[in-house]
C-alpha positions as CSV (number, residue, x, y, z in Angstrom):
1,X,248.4,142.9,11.5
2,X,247.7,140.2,14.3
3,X,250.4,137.5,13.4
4,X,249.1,135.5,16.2
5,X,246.3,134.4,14.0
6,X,245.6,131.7,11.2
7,X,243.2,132.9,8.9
8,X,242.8,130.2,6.8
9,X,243.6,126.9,9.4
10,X,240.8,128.7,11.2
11,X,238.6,128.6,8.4
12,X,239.1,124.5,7.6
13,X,238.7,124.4,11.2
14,X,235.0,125.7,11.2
15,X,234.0,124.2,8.2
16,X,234.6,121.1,10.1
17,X,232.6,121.6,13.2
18,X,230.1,123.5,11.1
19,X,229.0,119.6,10.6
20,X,228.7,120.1,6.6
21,X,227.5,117.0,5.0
22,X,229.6,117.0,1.7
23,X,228.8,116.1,-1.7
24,X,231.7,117.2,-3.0
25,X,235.3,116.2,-4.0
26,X,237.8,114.8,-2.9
27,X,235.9,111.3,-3.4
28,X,237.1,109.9,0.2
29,X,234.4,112.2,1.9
30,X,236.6,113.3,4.7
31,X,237.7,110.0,5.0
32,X,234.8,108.5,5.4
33,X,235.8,106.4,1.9
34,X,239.6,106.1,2.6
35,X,241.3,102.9,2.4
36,X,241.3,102.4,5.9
37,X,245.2,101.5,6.7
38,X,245.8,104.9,5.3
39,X,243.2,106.6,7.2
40,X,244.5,105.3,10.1
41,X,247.9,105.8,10.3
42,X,247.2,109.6,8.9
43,X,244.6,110.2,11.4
44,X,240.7,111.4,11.1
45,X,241.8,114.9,11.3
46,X,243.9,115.1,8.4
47,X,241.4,113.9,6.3
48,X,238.5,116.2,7.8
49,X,240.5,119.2,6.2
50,X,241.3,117.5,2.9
51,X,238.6,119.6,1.7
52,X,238.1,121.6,-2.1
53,X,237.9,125.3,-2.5
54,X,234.1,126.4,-1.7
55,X,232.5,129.0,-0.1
56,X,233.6,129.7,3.3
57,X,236.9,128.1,2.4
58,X,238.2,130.3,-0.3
59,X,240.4,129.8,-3.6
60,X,243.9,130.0,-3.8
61,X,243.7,131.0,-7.6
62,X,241.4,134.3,-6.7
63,X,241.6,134.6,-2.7
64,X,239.1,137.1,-1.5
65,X,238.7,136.1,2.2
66,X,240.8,133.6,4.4
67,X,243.4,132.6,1.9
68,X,243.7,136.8,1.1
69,X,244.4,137.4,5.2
70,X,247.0,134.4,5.5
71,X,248.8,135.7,2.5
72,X,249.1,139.7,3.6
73,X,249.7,138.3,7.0
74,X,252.8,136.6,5.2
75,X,253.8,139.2,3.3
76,X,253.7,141.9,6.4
77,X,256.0,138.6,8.0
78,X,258.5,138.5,5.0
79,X,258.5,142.0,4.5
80,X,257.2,142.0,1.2
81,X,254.4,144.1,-0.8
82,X,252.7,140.8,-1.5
83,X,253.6,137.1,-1.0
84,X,251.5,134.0,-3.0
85,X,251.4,131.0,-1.6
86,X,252.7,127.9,-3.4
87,X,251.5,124.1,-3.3
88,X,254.1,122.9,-6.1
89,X,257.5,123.8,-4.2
90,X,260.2,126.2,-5.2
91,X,260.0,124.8,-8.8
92,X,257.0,126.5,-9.4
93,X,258.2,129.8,-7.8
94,X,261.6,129.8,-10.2
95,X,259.0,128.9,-13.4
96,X,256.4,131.4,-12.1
97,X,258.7,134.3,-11.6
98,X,260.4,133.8,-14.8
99,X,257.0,133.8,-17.0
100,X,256.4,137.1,-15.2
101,X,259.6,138.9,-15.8
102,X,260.6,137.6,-19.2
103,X,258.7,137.4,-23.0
104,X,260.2,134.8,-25.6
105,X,263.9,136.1,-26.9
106,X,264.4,138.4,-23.6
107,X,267.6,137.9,-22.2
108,X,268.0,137.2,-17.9
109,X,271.5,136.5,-16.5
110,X,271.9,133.8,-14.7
111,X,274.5,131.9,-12.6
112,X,275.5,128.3,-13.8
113,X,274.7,126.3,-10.5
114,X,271.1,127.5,-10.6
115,X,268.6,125.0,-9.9
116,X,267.4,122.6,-12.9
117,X,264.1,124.4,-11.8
118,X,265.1,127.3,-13.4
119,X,266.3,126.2,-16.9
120,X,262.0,125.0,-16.9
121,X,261.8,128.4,-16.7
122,X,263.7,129.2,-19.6
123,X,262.2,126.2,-21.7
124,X,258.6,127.9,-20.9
125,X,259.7,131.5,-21.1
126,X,261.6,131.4,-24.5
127,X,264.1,133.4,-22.6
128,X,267.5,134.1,-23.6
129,X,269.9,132.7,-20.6
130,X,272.9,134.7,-20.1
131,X,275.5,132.5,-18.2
132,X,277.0,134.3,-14.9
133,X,279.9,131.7,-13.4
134,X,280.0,131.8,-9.4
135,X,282.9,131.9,-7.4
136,X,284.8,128.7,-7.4
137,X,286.1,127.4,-4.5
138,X,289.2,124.9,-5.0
139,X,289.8,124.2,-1.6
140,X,286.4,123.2,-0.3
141,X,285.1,121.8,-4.3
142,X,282.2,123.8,-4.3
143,X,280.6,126.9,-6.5
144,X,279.5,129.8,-3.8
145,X,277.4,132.8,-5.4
146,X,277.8,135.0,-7.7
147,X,279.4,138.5,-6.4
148,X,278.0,141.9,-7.5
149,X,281.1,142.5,-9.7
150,X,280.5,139.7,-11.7
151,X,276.7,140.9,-11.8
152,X,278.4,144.7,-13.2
153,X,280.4,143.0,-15.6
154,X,277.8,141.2,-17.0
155,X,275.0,143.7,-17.6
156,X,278.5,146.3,-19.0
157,X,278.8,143.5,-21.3
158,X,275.2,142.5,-22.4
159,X,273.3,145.8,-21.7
160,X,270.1,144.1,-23.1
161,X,269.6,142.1,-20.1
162,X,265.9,142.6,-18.7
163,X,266.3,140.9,-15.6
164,X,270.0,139.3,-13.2
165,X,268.5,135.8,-11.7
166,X,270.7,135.1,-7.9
167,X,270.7,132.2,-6.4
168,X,271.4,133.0,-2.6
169,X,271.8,130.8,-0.1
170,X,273.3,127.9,-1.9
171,X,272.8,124.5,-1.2
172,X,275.4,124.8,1.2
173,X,274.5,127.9,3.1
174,X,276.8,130.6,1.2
175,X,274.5,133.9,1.3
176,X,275.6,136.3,-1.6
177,X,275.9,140.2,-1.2
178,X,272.0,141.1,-2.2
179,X,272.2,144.6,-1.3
180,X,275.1,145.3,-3.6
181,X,273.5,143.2,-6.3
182,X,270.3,144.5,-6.6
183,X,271.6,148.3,-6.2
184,X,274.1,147.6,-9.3
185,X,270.5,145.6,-10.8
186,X,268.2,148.4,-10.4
187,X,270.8,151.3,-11.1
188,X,270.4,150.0,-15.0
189,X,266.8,149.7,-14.6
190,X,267.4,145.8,-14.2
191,X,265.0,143.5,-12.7
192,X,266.4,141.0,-9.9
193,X,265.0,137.2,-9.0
194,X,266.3,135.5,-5.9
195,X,266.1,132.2,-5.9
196,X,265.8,132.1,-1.8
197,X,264.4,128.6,-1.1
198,X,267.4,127.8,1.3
199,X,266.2,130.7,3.0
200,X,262.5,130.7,4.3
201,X,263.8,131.2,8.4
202,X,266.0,134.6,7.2
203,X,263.5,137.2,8.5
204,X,263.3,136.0,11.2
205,X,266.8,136.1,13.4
206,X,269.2,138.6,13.0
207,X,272.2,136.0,13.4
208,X,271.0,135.1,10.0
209,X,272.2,136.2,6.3
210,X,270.0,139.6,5.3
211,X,267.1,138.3,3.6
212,X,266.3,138.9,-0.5
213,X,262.9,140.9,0.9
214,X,265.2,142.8,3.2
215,X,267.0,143.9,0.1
216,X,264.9,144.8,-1.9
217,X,264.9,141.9,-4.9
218,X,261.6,142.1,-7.3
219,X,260.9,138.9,-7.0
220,X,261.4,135.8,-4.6
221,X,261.0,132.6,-3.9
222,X,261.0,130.7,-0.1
223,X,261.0,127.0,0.3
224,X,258.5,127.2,3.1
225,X,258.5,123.6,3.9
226,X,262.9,123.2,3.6
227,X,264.0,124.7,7.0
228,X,260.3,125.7,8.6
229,X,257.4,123.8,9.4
230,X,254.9,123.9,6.4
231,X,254.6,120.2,4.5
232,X,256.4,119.1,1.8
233,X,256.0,120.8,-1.6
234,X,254.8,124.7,0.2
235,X,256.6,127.7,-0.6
236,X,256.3,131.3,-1.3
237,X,256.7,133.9,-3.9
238,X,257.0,137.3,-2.4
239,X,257.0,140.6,-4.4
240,X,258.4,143.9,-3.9
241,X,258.1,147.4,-5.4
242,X,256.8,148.5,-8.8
243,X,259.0,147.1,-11.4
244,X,256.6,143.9,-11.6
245,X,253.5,144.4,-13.5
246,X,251.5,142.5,-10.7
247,X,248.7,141.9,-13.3
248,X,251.1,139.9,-15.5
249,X,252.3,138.0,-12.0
250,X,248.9,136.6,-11.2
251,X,247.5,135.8,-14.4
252,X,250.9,133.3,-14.6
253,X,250.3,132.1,-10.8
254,X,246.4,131.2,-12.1
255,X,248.2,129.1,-15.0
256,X,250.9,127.2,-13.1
257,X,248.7,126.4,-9.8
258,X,246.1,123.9,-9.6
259,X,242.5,124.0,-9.1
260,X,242.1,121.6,-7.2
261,X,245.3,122.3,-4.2
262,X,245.9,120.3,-1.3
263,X,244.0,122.4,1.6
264,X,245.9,121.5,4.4
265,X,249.1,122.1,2.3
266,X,248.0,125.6,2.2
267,X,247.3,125.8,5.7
268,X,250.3,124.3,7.1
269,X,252.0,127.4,4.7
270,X,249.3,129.6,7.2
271,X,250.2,128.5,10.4
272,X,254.5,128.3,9.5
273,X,253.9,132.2,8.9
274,X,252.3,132.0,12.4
275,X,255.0,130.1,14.4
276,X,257.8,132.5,12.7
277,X,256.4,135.7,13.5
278,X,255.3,134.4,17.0
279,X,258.4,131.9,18.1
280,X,260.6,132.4,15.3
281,X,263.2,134.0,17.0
282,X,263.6,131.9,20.2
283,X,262.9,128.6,18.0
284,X,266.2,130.0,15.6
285,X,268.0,130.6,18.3
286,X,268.5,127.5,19.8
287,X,268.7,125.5,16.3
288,X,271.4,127.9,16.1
289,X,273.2,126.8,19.3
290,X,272.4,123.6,18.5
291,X,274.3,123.9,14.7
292,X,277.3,125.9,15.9
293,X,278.1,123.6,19.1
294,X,277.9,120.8,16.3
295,X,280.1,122.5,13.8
296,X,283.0,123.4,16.8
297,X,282.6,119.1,17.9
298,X,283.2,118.2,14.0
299,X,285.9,120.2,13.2
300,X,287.9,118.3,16.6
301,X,287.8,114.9,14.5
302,X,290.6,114.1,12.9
303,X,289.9,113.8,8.9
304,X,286.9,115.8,8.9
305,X,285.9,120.0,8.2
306,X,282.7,122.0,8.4
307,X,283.3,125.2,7.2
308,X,282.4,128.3,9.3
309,X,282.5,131.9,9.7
310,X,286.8,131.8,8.9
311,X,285.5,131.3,5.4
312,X,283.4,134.8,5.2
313,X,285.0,137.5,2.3
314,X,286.4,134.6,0.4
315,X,285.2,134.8,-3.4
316,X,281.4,134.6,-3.5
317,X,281.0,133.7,-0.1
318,X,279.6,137.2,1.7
319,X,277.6,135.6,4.0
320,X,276.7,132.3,6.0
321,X,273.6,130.3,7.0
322,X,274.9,128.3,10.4
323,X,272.1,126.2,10.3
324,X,273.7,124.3,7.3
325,X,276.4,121.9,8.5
326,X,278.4,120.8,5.5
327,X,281.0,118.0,6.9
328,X,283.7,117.7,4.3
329,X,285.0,114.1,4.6
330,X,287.3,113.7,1.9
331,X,290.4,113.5,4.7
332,X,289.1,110.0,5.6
333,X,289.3,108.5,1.9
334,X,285.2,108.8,1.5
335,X,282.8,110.6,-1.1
336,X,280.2,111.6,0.1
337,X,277.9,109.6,-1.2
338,X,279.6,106.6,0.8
339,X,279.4,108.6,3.8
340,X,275.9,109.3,3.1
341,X,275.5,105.2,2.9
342,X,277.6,104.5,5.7
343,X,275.7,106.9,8.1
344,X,272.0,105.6,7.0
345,X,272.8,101.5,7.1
346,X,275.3,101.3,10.1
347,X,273.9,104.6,12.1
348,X,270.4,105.2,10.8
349,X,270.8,108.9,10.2
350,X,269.8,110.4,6.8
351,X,271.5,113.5,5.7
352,X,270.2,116.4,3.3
353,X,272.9,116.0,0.5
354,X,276.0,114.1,-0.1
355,X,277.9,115.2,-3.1
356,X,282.0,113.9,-4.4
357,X,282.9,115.4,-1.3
358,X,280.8,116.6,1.5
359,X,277.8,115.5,3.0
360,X,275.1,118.2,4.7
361,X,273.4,117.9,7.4
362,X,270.3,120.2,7.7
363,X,269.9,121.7,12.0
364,X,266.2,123.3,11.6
365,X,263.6,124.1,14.1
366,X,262.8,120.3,14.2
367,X,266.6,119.5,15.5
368,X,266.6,118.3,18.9
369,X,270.1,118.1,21.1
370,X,269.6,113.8,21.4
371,X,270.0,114.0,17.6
372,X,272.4,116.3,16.8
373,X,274.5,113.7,19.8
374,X,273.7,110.7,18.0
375,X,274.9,112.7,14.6
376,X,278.1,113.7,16.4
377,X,279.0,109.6,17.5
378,X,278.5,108.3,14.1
379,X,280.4,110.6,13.0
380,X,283.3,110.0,15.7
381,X,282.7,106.7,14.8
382,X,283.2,106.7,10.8
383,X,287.0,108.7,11.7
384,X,288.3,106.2,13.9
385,X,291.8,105.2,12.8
386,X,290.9,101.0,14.0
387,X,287.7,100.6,12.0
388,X,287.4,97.2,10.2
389,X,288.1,97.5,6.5
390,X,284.4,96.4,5.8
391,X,281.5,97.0,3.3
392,X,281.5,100.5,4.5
393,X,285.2,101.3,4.0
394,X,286.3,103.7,1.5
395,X,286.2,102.3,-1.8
396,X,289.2,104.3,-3.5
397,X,287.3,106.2,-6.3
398,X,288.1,109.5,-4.6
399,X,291.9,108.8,-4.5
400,X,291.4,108.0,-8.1
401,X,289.1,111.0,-8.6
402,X,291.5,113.2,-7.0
403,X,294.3,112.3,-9.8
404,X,292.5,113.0,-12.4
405,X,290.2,116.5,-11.9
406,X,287.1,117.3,-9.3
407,X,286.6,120.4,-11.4
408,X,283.4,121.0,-12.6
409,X,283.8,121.1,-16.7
410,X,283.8,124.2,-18.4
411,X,279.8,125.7,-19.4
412,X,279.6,124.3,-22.4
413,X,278.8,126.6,-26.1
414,X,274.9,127.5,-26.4
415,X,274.1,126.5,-30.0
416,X,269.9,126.8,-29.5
417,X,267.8,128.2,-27.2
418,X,266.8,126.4,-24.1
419,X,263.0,126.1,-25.5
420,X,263.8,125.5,-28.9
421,X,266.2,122.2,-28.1
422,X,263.8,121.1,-25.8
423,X,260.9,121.7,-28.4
424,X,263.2,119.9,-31.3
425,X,263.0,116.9,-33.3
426,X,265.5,114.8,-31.1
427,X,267.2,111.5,-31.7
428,X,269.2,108.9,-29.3
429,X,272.6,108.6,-29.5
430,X,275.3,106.2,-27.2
431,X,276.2,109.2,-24.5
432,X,279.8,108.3,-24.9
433,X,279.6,108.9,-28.1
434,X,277.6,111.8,-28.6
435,X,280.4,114.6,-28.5
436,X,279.4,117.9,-30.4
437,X,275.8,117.2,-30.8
438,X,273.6,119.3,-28.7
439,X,271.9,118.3,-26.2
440,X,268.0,118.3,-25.9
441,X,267.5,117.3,-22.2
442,X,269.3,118.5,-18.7
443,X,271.8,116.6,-17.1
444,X,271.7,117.2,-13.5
445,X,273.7,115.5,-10.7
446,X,270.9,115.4,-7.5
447,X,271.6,116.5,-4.9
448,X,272.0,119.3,-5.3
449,X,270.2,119.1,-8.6
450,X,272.6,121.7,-10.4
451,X,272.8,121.5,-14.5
452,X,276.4,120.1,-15.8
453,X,274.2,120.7,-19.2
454,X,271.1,122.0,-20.5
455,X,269.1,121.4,-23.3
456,X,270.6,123.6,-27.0
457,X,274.4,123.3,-25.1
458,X,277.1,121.1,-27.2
459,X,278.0,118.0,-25.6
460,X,281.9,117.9,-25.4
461,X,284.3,115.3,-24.1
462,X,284.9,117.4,-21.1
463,X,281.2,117.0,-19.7
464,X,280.9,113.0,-21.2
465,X,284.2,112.4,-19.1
466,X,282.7,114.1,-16.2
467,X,279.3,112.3,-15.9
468,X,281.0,109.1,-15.7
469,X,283.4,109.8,-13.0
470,X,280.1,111.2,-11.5
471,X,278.1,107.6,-12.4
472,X,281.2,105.8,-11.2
473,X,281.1,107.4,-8.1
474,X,277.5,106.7,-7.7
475,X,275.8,109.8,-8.1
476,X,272.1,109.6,-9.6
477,X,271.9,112.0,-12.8
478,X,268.7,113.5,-13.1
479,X,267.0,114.8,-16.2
480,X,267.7,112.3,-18.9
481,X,265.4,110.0,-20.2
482,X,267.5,107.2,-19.6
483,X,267.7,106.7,-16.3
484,X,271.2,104.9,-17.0
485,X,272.3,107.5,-19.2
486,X,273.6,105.2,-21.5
487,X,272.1,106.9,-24.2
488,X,271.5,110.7,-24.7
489,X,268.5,113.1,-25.9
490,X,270.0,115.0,-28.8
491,X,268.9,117.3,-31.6
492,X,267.9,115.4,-35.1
């Protein structure tokens, strides 16, 4: 196919010179109704393509002409049978793929630092979650993937699983072994999901981890819009081979997408596809560059590490993404949620993620050198041994932390299903005082949004000691009603 074109930006585009004069939604009119600060700080052009599936313009819930050539053109891209395009992020892709694969009661392994996204999956599937645990890493505090021999020895142990969920890359850029993992999958007729947001720019460099299309996963998921150029909230579900009964597939993409999307969402989605295929290679090259002359400068300050390449074959860790640059700063006394603060209000620079103790900074096509510079200095700057003991300086919970346990707490017992918790008749209790009853919400630390519990697990002292340290060290919990988390969503 031509990747040089944009099917459907091409087909917003003559809608607009076509002159149409619309009496349709969206109310603004093309902006001739838009509150006019907006309008012009967005621009006229913006709002000229805010348009509504119509003739001419197609339908993303039954594409039969532009929207139907952008999408094969994406999955000839990605290396996929066929790709769908998605205007409600990643979170829809996790929920979408599991409605597809799964019926209430199925069982689908999956690893414990899965995205919150996925256990919405679970609640609407009815599935039955199998917990895989990733490799732990001591040294750098972080779970990695899971490896194909925990993958073995969980299907060896519950042979009933339907389908082995993967999340790969992490947060952190730790690529798991997909080839081994979906040829242990598919050898017992297995399905496998790849949760691949982290990895929308993997087909298109070879410096880069292999890719969950390249390997032949069922199903997919790419945050379009995390490390490419698409907006905010695009991604993509590709599909591969014949174990997924495409039927079932679209009939759950035409209940979890709107009818009425945001058009130039789904064009920016188009013309992403279009820059990859066309300039993805020398664009990745130099964000590359860019991210391994950065990692080499950080890893010459006293106090602080970015992991590399010396940390490929350790547990779980198979593969790396260099275009994730996770500075550990623990060696200067900081979390890394007061480096995070320290390098927005005295530097101006906002990272990705800042967790007990590392902080990530994303290097994407967008990088430029005068940034990654200006990165570099404030971090030069937050290691230097004469820097006044001010509002910014270390506050001592990590020395604290670090005498008492960074370990993650142990999964927790399943007592209900995900979907029947959630569904339950619920109560509030005090959180600190809510050991043994189970849970009926999720309890995510965000970034990088990973479940400490899930709704129909037992709340032990272990996790209620946890979350605190967490609160204490001011991370922001997501999930609970209670934003404070004072109180807890349990079963009646």
């Amino acid at each position: 196919m031509d990747q040089t074109k944009a099917p459907y930006f091409q087909a917003l585009l003559d809608y607009v010179d076509a002159g149409v004069l619309p009496f349709h939604t969206p109310g603004h009119i093309q902006g001739v109704g838009m509150d006019p600060a907006f309008r012009e700080f967005v621009g006229d052009n913006i709002c000229a393509i805010d348009l509504t599936p119509m003739p001419g313009i197609d339908d993303l819930l039954q594409p039969t002409a532009a929207i139907k050539e952008a999408q094969e053109l994406a999955a000839e891209a990605y290396g996929a049978d066929h790709t769908f395009f998605l205007i409600n992020g990643s979170t829809s892709g996790n929920q979408c793929m599991m409605m597809t694969a799964l019926n209430p009661g199925d069982k689908i392994a999956v690893p414990r630092n899965a995205h919150k996204s996925m256990l919405g999956g679970l609640v609407m599937s009815g599935a039955h979650p199998i917990y895989m645990e990733p490799a732990v890493d001591n040294e750098l505090h972080m779970d990695h993937c899971v490896t194909p021999e925990t993958v073995e020895r969980t299907i060896a142990e519950h042979p009933d699983v339907k389908a082995i969920y993967v999340v790969s890359p992490t947060y952190y850029g730790v690529a798991a072994d997909l080839r081994s993992i979906v040829a242990i999958a598919h050898a017992a007729d297995k399905l496998v999901l790849v949760d691949e947001a982290w990895g929308p720019h993997f087909n298109f460099h070879q410096a880069l981890p292999v890719s969950a299309t390249e390997a032949g996963a069922d199903m997919c998921i790419n945050s379009t819009h995390k490390m490419l150029s698409a907006f905010s909230q695009c991604a993509m579900l590709h599909q591969i081979g014949d174990r997924v009964r495409l039927d079932r597939l679209k009939a759950v993409l035409k209940m979890f997408l709107s009818t009425s999307p945001n058009l130039p969402m789904v064009a920016s989605l188009d013309v992403a596809r279009r820059q990859m295929a066309v300039e993805g290679g020398a664009l990745l090259s130099r964000t590359i560059a860019l991210a391994e002359e950065a990692r080499r400068r950080i890893n010459e300050i006293e106090g602080l590490y970015c992991f590399g390449e010396e940390i490929q074959g350790r547990n779980g860790v198979f593969d790396l993404d260099p275009t994730k640059i996770a500075v550990t700063v623990k060696g200067l006394g900081y979390t890394g949620y007061e480096a995070s603060e320290l390098l927005r209000k005295r530097y101006n620079i906002q990272v990705e993620l800042a967790d007990l103790f590392n902080v990530v900074a994303l290097f994407t096509i967008g990088t430029t050198r005068d940034a990654m510079e200006k990165f570099i200095f404030a971090l030069e700057e937050m290691a230097r041994d004469d820097r006044k003991f001010d509002q910014f300086a270390p506050s001592g919970i990590l020395e604290h932390r670090l005498k008492t346990s960074y370990q993650m707490p142990a999964i927790p017992p399943m007592r209900m299903l995900p979907r029947d918790a959630f569904l339950a008749d619920t109560e509030f209790v005090p959180f600190g005082e809510s050991e043994g009853r189970i849970c009926a919400e999720t309890l995510s630390p965000y970034p990088p949004g990973i479940p400490v519990i899930s709704p129909g697990e037992e709340l032990t002292l272990e996790i209620i000691d946890y979350l605190k340290l967490e609160i204490k060290a001011g991370v922001r919990i997501q999930g609970p009603y209670d934003d404070e988390l004072k109180f807890v969503r349990v079963v009646k």
